[in-house]
LOMARVEX-270151 format. One line per 2 residues: number of its first residue (from 1); their letters; for each residue x negated, y, z of C-alpha. Coordinates in Angstrom, 2 decimals, padded with zeros to 5 digits. Example, Ala and Ser with C-alpha at 12.3 -4.5 7.8 and 13.67 -1.06 7.14 Angstrom:
REM residues 2
1> AS> -012.30/-004.50/007.80; -013.67/-001.06/007.14
***
This chain:
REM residues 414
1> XX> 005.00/020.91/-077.49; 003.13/023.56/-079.86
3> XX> 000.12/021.64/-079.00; 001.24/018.04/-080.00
5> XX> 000.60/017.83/-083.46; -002.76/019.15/-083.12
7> XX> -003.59/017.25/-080.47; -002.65/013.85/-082.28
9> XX> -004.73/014.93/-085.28; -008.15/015.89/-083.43
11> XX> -007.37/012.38/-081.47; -007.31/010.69/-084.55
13> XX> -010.10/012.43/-085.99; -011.92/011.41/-082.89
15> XX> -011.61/007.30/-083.79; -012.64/007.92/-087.21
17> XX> -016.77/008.25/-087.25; -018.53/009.41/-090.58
19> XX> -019.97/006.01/-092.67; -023.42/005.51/-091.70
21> XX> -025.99/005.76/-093.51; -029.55/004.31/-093.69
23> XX> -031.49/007.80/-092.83; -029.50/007.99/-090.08
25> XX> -031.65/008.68/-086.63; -032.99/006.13/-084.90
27> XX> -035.85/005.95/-082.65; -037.83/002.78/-081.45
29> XX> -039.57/004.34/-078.02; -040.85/007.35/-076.41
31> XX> -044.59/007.54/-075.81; -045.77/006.35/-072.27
33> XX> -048.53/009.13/-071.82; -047.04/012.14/-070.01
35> XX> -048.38/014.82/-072.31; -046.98/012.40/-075.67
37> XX> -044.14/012.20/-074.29; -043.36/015.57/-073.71
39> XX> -043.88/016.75/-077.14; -041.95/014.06/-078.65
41> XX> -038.88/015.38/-076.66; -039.97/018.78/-077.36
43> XX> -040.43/018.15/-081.14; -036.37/016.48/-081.38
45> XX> -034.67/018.66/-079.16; -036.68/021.55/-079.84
47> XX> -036.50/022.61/-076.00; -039.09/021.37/-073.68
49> XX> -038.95/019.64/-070.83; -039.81/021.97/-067.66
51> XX> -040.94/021.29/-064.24; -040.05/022.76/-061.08
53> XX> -036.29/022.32/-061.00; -033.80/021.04/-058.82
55> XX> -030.68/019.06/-060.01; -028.43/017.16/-057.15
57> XX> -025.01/015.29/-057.77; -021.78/016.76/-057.74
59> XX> -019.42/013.34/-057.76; -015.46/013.82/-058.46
61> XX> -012.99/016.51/-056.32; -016.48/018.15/-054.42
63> XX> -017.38/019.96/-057.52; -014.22/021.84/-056.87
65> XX> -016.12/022.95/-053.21; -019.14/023.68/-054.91
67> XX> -017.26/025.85/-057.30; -016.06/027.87/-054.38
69> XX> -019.55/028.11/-052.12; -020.70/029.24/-055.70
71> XX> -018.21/032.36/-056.41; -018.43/033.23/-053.08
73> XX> -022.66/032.90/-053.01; -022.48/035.29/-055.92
75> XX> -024.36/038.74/-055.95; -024.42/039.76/-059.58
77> XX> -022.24/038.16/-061.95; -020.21/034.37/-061.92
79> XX> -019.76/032.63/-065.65; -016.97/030.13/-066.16
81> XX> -016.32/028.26/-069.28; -013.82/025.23/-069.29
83> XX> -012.30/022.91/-071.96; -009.55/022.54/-069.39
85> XX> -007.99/025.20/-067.34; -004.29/025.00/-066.30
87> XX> -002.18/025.88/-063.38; -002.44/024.05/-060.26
89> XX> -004.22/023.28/-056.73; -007.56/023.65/-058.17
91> XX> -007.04/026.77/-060.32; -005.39/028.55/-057.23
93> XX> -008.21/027.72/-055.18; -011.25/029.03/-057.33
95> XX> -008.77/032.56/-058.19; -008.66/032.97/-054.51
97> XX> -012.39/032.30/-054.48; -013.22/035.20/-057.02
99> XX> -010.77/037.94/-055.83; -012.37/037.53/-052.35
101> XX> -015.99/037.94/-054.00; -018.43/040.77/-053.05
103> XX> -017.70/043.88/-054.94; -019.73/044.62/-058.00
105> XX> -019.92/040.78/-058.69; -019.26/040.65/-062.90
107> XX> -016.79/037.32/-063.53; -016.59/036.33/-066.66
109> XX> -014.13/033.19/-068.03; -013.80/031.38/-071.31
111> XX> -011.82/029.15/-071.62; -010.81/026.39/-074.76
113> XX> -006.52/026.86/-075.90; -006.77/023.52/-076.97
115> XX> -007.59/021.97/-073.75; -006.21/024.80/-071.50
117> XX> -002.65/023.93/-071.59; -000.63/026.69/-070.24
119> XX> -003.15/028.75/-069.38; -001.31/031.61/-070.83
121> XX> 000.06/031.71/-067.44; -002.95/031.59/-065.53
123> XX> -005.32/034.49/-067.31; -002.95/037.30/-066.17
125> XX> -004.01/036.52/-062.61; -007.51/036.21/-063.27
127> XX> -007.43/039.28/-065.17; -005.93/041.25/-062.18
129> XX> -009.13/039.80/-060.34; -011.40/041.72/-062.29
131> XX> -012.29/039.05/-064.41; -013.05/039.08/-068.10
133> XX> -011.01/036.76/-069.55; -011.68/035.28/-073.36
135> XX> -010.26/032.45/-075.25; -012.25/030.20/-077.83
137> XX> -011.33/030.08/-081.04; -007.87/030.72/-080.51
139> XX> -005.23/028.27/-082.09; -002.39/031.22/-082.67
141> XX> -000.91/031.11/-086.65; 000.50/028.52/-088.70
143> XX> -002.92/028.55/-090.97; -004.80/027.77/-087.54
145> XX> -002.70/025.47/-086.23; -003.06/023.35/-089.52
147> XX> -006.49/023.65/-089.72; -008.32/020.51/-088.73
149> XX> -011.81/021.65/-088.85; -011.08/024.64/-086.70
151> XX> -008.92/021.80/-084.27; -012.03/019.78/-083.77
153> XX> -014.42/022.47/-083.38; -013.67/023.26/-079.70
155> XX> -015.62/024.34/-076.48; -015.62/021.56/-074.35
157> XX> -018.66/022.87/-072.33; -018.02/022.85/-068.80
159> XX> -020.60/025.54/-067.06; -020.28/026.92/-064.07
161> XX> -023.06/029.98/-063.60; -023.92/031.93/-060.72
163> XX> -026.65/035.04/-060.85; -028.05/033.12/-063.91
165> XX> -029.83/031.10/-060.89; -027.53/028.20/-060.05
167> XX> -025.27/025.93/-062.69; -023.15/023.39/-062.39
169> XX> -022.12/021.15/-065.12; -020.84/017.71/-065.99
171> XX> -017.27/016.19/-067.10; -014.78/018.48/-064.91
173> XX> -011.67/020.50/-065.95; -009.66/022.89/-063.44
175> XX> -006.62/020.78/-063.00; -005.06/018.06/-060.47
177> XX> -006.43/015.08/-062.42; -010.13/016.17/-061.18
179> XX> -008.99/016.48/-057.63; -010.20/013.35/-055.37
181> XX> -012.21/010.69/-054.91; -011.77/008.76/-058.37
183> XX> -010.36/005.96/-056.53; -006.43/006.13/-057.74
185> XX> -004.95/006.29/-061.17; -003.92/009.75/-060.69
187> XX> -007.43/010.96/-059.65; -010.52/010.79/-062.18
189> XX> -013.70/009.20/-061.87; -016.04/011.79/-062.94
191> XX> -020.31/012.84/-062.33; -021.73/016.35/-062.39
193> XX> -024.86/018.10/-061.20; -025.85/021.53/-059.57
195> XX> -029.26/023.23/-061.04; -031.60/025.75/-059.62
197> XX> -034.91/026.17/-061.48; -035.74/027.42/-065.19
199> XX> -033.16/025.05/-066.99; -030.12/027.48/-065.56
201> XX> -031.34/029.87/-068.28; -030.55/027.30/-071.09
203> XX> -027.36/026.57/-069.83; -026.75/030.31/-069.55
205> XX> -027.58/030.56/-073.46; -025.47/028.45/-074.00
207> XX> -022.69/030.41/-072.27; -023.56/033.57/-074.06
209> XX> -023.38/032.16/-077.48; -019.91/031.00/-076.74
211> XX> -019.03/034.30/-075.13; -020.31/036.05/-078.10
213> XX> -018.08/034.36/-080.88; -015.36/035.42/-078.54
215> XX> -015.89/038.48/-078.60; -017.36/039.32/-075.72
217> XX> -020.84/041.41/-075.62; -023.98/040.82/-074.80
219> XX> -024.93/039.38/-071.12; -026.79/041.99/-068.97
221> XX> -030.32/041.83/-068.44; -029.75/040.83/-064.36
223> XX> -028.23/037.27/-066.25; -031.11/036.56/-066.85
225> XX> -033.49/036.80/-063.61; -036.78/035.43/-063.58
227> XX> -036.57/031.90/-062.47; -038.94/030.27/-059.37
229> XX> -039.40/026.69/-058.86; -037.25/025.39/-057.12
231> XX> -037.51/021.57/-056.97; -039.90/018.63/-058.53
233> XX> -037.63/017.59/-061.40; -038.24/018.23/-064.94
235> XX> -035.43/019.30/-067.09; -033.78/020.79/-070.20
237> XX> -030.18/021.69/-070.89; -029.07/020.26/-074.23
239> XX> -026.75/022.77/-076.13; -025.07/020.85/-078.91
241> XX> -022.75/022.47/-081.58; -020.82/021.63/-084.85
243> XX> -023.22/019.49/-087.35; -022.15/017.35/-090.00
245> XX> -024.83/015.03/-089.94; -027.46/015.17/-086.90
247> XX> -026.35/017.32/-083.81; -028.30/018.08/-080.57
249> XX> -026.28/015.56/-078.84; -026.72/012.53/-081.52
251> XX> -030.67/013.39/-081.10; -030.23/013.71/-077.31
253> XX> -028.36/010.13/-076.79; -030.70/008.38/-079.41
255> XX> -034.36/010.21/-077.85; -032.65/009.12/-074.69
257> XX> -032.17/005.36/-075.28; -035.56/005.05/-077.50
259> XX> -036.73/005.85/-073.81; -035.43/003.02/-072.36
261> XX> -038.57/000.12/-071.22; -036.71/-001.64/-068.72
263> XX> -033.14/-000.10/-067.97; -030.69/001.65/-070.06
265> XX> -027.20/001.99/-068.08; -024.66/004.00/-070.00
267> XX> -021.31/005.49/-068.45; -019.03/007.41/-071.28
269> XX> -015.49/007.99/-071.02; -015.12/008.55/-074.79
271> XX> -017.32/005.27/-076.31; -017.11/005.44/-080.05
273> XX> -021.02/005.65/-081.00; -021.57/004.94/-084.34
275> XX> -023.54/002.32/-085.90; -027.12/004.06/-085.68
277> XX> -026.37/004.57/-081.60; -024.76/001.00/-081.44
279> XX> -028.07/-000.57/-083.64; -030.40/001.33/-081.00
281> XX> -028.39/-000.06/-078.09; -028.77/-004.27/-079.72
283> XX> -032.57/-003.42/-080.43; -032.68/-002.59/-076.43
285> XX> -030.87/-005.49/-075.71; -033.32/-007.79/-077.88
287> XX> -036.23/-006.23/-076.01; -034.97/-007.39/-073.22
289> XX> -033.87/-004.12/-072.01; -030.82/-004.54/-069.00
291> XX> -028.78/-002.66/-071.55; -024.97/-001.71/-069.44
293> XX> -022.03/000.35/-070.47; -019.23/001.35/-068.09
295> XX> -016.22/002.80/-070.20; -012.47/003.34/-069.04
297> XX> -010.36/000.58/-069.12; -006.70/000.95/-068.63
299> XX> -005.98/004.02/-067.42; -007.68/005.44/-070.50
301> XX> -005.99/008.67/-070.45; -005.75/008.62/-074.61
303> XX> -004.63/004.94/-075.89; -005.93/005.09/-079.95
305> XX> -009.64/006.21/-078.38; -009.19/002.95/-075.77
307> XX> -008.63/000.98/-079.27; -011.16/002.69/-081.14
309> XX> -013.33/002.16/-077.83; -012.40/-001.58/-077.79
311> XX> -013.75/-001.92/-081.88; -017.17/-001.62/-080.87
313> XX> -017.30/-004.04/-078.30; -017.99/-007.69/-080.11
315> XX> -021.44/-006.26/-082.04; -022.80/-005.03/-078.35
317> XX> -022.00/-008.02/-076.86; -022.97/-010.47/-078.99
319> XX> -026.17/-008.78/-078.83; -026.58/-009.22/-074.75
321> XX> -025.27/-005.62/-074.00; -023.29/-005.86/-071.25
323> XX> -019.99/-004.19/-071.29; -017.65/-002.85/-067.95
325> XX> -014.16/-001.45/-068.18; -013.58/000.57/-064.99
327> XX> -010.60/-000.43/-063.55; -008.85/001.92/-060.67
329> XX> -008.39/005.81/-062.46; -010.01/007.26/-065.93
331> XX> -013.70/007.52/-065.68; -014.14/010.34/-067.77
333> XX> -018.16/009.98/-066.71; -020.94/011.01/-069.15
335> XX> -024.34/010.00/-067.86; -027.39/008.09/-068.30
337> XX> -030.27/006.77/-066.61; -033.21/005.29/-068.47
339> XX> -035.65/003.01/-066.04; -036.20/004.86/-062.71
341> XX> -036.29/008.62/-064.27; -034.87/009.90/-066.78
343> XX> -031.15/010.64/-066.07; -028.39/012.66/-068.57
345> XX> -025.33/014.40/-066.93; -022.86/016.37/-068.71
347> XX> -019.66/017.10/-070.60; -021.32/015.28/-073.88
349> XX> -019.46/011.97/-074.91; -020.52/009.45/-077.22
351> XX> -018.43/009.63/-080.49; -017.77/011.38/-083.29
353> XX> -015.87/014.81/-081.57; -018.77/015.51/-079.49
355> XX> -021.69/014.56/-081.83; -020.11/016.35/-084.69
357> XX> -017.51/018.55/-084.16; -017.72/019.99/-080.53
359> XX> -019.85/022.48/-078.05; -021.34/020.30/-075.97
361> XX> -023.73/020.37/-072.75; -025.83/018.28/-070.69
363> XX> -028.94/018.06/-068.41; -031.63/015.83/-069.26
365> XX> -033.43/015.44/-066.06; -036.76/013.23/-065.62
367> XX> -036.73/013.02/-061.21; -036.70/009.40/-059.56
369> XX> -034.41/011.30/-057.07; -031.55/011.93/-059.39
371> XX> -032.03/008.56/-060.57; -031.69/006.84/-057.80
373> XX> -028.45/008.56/-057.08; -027.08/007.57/-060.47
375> XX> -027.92/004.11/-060.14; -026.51/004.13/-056.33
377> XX> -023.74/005.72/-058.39; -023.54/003.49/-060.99
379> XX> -023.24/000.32/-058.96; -020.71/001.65/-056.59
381> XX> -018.30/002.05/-060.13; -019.17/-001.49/-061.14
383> XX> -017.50/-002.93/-057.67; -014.39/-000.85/-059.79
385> XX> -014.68/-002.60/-062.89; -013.84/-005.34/-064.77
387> XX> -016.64/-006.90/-066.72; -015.95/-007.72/-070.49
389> XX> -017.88/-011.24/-071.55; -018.62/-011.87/-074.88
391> XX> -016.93/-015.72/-074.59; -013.92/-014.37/-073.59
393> XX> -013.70/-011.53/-076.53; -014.35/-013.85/-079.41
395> XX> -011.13/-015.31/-078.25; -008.78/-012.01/-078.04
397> XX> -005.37/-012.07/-080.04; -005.24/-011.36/-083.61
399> XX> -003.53/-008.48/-082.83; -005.65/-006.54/-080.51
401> XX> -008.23/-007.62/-084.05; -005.92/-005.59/-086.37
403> XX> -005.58/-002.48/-083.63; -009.27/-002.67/-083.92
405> XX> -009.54/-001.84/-087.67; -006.90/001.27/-086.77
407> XX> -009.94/003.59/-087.01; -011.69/002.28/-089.97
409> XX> -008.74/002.36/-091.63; -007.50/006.02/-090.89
411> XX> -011.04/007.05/-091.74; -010.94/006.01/-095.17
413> XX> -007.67/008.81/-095.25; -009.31/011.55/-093.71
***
C-alpha cells in the first residue's frame, strides 16, 4: 500500500506529455548511401553503428531460459538490473541459477523500489548467494516519497550481462506476468533480444552508470573484454536518461521513423508519443509509407495510460496510419522495424516517462535477419488483434471523447 500513492502520481504524470513546441525534433529521412547514413545516426545518437554483431529474438516466458543458460554460462561476473523484481516462479528460478554458478563468478543486481514490489523479501536471499545487491534511487522517507521528480526518474532498464560478452534486453520483469506464451490475459505479450558482438559493451555502460549512482564501485577491468565479431548485424545500444526536452530515446524513435521508405511497423505497450513523434508518423503515412501500430487493448494493465493511449488515435488515423489493439494478454512490446532492416528492441516506450523522465535501453539493429523475425513476429500478433478503423472512431461515444481530454486536462495542473 506504501507504494499506491506514488504509483498513481508517476501514472498520471505518464498521460500528461510536455506542450510541443515548434523546434521540437523532427526528421524527414535518413540518407540512402551507406557511409551518409551512418554518420547521420552517428551524429544524433552520438554512438555509431557497428558491424560484426549478433542479435537473435528472445519472445515472452524463454527469456526466463535464456536468463538461466546465461548465469550458468558465466565465467567472470553476471549483471542484473530490473525495473521489476518480486517474489515468485521466475525469481526462484534465476536465485537457484546463481547460487549454483561457478565459483569466483562476481553477480551483481540492481534493481528499481518502485517497480520491485516486495522485493525487500527477495534481496536477503540473493545476498546469501554472494550477490551484490543495490537498489535505485531508493523511495524510503516521507520527503522521497512526495517527491515527484525523484518518482518518475526510475531505472526501468532491463539488462541482463554475462562476462561483458553476451546481453539480453527488451521489455521483461522477474515476475509471473512474464511467464508464458503471451497468449492468456494472465501471461504478457512481450519481445527481447540476446547480443554478442561490440554493442554488449554499451549496454554494459549503461549498467555501470546505474550501478555507480547506487553506490556501487567501479566495474573491473575483465567487464570489459575485448569484443570479436560475432555475427553480420550492425548495432548500437541506445542509453537514454532524464532530459527535459530531447532525450536519447525521443532522438532514437524519431532517427528511427525518418528511416522509414517503405515500412514503418510500430509495437509499444505504453503509446503516448507526442505531437512531433505523432506529425513524423502522418508525414510517413502521406508518403505512402505502410505506417502500423500494435498497442494493448483491453487488458492494458494501467487503465488512465489505455485512455491517454486511446487520445491519440483519431489524428493517426485520419492520416492513413493504421492502428491495432492486441486483444488476448498486455503486450507490453517495444520494437520497431523500418523496411527490411533496421529493427529497435528494448525496454524504451513511447511517451512521456520514458522519453523524459526514465533510464531507458534499446538495440538498434540494421540485419535483414532480425527483421524478418520481427515482421514474422509482428504478423503473428496481428492474428491477436483487433484493428481500430478510422470510420468507426469518428463515431465513438461522447464519453469515451471527454476520457480522452483526461490527460490534457491534468497536464495543465501539473
Amino acid at each position: 500500500m506504501r507504494l499506491a500513492w506514488p504509483i498513481l502520481i508517476a501514472l498520471l504524470a505518464a498521460g500528461c506529455p510536455y506542450p510541443n513546441h515548434r523546434q521540437d525534433l523532427r526528421l524527414r529521412s535518413l540518407p540512402e548511401a551507406p557511409a551518409a547514413r551512418s554518420i547521420a545516426i552517428t551524429q544524433t545518437l552520438g554512438v555509431p553503428l557497428e558491424p560484426g554483431n549478433r542479435v537473435e529474438l528472445v519472445q515472452n516466458g524463454h527469456i526466463f531460459d535464456a536468463m538461466e543458460e546465461e548465469i550458468r554460462a558465466a565465467r567472470s561476473s553476471i549483471h542484473i538490473a530490473s525495473y521489476i523484481w518480486r517474489p515468485g516462479i521466475p525469481s526462484d528460478r534465476l536465485i537457484i541459477a546463481l547460487r549454483e554458478r561457478r565459483a569466483g563468478v562476481q553477480c551483481r543486481v540492481l534493481v528499481d523500489p518502485l517497480g520491485s514490489v516486495n522485493f525487500e523479501s527477495v534481496a536477503p536471499v540473493l545476498t546469501d548467494a554472494g550477490c551484490d545487491v543495490r537498489l535505485y534511487r531508493p523511495m524510503q522517507g516521507t520527503v522521497a516519497s512526495l517527491d515527484a521528480v525523484r518518482i518518475r526518474a526510475r531505472m526501468h532498464r532491463k539488462l541482463v550481462i554475462r562476462d561483458g560478452e553476451v546481453a539480453l534486453t527488451g521489455g521483461f520483469g522477474i515476475w509471473r506476468s512474464w511467464l508464458g506464451n503471451g497468449d492468456a490475459a494472465e501471461t504478457w505479450r512481450d519481445t527481447n533480444v540476446r547480443m554478442r558482438g561490440p554493442v554488449v559493451r554499451g549496454a554494459q555502460l549503461a549498467f555501470a552508470g546505474n550501478w555507480q549512482e547506487s553506490g556501487g564501485d567501479f566495474l573491473p577491468p575483465e567487464s570489459f573484454p575485448p569484443l570479436a565479431p560475432a555475427g553480420d548485424a550492425q548495432a548500437c545500444f541506445v542509453a537514454s536518461t532524464s532530459h527535459r526536452f530531447l532525450s536519447e530515446a525521443s532522438k532514437m524513435w524519431a532517427l528511427s521513423i525518418a528511416s522509414a521508405k517503405r515500412r514503418l511497423w510500430i509495437a509499444n505497450s505504453y503509446f503516448i508519443p507526442p505531437e512531433a513523434l505523432s506529425d513524423m508518423l502522418i508525414e510517413k503515412a502521406r508518403q505512402g509509407v505502410d505506417v502500423r501500430v500494435l498497442v494493448p487493448g483491453r487488458h492494458h494493465d494501467v487503465k488512465p495510460v489505455l485512455t491517454a493511449q486511446r487520445a491519440s488515435y483519431a489524428r493517426l488515423l485520419e492520416a492513413g496510419v493504421r492502428i491495432w489493439e492486441y486483444e488476448i494478454s498486455m503486450m507490453h512490446s517495444k520494437t520497431l522495424l523500418a523496411d527490411d532492416a533496421l529493427g529497435i528492441v528494448g525496454s524504451t516506450n513511447m511517451d512521456p516517462l520514458a522519453l523524459n523522465h526514465t533510464e531507458e535501453g534499446s538495440v538498434m539493429v540494421e540485419d535483414p535477419a532480425l527483421a524478418k523475425a520481427l515482421e514474422a513476429a509482428f504478423e503473428q500478433d496481428l492474428t491477436h488483434s483487433r484493428e481500430i478503423h478510422w470510420k468507426g472512431w469518428k463515431q465513438r461515444g461522447l464519453l469515451q471523447r471527454l476520457a480522452e481530454q483526461l490527460p490534457s486536462v491534468i497536464g495543465d495542473f501539473l
